[in-house]
C-alpha positions in Angstrom: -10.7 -22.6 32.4 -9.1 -23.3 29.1 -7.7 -26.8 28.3 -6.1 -27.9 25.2 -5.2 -31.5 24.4 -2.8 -32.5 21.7 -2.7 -36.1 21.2 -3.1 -37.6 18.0 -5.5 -40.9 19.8 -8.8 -39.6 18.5 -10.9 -41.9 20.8 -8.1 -40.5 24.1 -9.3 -37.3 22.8 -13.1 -37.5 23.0 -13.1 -39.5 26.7 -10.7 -35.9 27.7 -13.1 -33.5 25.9 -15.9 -35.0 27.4 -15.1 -35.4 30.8 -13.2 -32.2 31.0 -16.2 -30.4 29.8 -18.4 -32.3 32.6 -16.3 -30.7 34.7 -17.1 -27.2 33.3 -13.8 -26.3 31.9 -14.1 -25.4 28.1 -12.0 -27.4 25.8 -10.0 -28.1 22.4 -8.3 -30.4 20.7 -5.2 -30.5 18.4 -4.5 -33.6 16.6 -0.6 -33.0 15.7 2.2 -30.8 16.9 1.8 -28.4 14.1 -1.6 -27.7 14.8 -1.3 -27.8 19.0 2.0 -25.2 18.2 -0.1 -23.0 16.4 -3.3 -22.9 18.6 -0.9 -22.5 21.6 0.4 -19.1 19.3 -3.1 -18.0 18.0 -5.2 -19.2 21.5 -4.5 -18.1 25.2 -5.0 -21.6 27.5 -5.3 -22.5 30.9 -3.9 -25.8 31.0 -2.1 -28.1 27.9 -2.7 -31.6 27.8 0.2 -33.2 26.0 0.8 -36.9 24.2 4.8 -37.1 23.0 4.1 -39.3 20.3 2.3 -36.9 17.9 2.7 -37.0 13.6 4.9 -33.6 12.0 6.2 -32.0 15.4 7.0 -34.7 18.7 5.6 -33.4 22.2 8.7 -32.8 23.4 9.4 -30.1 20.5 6.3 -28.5 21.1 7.1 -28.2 24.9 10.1 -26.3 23.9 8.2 -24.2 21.6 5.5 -23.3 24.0 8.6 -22.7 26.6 9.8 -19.6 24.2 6.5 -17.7 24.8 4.9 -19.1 27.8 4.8 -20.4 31.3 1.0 -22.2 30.7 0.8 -25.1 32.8 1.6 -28.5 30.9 0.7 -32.2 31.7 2.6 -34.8 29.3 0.0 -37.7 28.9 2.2 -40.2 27.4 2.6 -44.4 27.1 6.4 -43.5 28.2 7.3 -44.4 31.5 10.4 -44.4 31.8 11.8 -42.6 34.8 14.4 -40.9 32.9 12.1 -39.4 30.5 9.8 -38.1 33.2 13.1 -36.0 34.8 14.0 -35.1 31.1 10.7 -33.5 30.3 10.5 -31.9 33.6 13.8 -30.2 32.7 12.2 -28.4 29.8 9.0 -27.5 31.3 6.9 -30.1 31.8 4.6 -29.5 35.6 3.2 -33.0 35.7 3.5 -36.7 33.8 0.8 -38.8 32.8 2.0 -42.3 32.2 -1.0 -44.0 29.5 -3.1 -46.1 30.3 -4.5 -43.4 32.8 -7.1 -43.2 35.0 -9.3 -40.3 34.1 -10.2 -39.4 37.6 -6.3 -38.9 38.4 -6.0 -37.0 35.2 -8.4 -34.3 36.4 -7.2 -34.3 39.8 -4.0 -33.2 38.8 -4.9 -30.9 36.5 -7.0 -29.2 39.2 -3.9 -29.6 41.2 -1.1 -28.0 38.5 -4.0 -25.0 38.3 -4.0 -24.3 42.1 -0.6 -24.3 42.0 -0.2 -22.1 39.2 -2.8 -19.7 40.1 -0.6 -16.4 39.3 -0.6 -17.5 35.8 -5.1 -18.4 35.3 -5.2 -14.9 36.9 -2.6 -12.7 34.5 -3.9 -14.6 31.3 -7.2 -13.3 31.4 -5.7 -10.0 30.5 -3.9 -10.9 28.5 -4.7 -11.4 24.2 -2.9 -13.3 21.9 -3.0 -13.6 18.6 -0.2 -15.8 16.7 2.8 -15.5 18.8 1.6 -11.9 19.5 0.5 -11.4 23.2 -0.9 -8.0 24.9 -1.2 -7.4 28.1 -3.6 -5.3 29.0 -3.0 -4.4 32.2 0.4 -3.3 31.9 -0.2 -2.1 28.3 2.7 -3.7 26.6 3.1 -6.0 23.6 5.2 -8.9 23.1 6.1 -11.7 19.8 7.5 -14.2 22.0 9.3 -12.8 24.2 10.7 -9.4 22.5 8.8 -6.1 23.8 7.5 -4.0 20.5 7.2 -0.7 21.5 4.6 0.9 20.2 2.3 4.5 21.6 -0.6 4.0 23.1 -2.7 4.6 20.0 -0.8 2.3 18.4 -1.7 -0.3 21.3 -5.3 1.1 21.1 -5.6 -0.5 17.7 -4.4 -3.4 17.7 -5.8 -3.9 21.0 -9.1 -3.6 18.8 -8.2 -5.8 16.1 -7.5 -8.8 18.4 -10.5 -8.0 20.5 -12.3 -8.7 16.9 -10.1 -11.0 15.1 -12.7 -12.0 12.4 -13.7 -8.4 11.6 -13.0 -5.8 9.0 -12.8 -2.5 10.3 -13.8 0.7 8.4 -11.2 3.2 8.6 -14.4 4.9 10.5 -14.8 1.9 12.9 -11.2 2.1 13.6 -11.4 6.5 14.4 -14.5 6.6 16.4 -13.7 3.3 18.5 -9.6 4.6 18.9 -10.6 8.4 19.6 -14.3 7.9 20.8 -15.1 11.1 18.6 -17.1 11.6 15.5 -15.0 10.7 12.0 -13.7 13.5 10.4 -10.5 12.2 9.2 -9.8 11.5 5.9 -8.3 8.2 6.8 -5.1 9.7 6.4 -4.0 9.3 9.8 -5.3 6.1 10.2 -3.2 4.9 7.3 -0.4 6.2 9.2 -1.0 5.0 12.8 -1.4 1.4 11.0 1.5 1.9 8.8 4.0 2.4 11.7 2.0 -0.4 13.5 3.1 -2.9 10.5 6.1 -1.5 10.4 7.3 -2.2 14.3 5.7 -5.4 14.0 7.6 -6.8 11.4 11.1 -5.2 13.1 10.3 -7.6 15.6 9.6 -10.6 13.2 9.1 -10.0 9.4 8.0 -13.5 8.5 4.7 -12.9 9.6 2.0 -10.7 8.7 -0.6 -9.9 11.4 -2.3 -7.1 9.8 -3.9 -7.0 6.5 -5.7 -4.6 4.0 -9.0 -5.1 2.7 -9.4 -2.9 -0.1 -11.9 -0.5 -0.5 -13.1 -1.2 3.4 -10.2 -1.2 5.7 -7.9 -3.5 8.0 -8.4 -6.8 9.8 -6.3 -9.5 11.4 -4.4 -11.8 9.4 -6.2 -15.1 10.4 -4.1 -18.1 12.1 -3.9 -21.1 9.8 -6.1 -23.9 11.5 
């Protein structure tokens, strides 16, 4: 499992890292809003811990956020306790609330419990990919930014499919033929440049703000990274 904490309490986030990684779950850490928005976009996770009181974005912005383009399971760890905030919170999303100081025991024991009950979700995200707000599923074999369906043909899915798989690799327009039609390269990258063209070119009917595939010249095509 996949936990990411967002609290901008550097010492909070160490004791969470540490113990959540004694308990053999693998774990990250976002320091601000901005940053926890845009791992949350880039990242798939399993589990967010959240603090409310976070520098650039509040926690109760990025809950919304996250809300747009997924149902992840979220636990508000916050020195807030006040009842209505709880209900308010739980009205955009929120599964559990964490009132600091906090016991670390209960912390994990209802994060185990908010993963048993969302069990459905663990299961479907591990085929899924994301990248940005861009999400694949594999099984079903569709593509999503946020929560608009591109439509693309299968080799069109096939490729970017491989360019997420790979997201810090160039690829050859040769890498891309051979791994796409499992055949030996005889193109002249012509129709590559085309299959990737009209790739780009859905994309960005969907969202043009945001480039998600770029050319290397002289070598071929990689992801876009995420800004970290």
């Amino acid at each position: 499992m996949r936990v990411l904490v967002i609290d901008d309490d550097v010492e909070i986030c160490s004791l969470l890292k540490k113990v959540i990684e004694e308990n053999q779950w693998e774990c990250e850490l976002a320091y601000n809003g901005l940053e926890g928005i845009e791992k949350l976009q880039s990242t798939p996770f399993d589990l967010v811990l959240l603090d409310l009181n976070l520098p650039y974005q509040s926690g109760d912005s990025v809950l919304i956020k996250l809300r747009a383009f997924s149902d992840i399971p979220v636990i508000v760890i916050s020195a807030k306790g006040l009842v209505t905030t709880k209900i308010d919170l739980l009205k955009i999303g929120a599964d559990d609330y964490v009132t600091k100081p906090f016991d670390i025991d209960e912390v994990i024991a209802r994060s185990e419990a908010v993963m048993r009950r969302n069990a459905h979700l663990t299961k479907n995200s591990s085929n899924e990919l994301w990248h940005k707000n861009l999400r694949l599923n594999l099984d079903e074999k569709r593509v999503f930014i946020e929560e608009n369906e591109v439509q693309l043909t299968g080799t069109e899915f096939k490729i970017l499919e491989l360019l997420i798989k790979h997201p810090n690799k160039v690829f050859s327009k040769q890498n891309i033929f051979e791994s796409v039609w499992k055949d030996a390269y005889y193109d002249d990258g012509h129709t590559i440049n085309v299959h990737v063209s009209s790739l780009r070119g859905k994309l960005s009917q969907i969202n043009s703000e945001v480039n998600y595939i770029e050319t290397v010249w002289g070598i071929g095509y990689r992801l876009v990274k995420s800004k970290s």
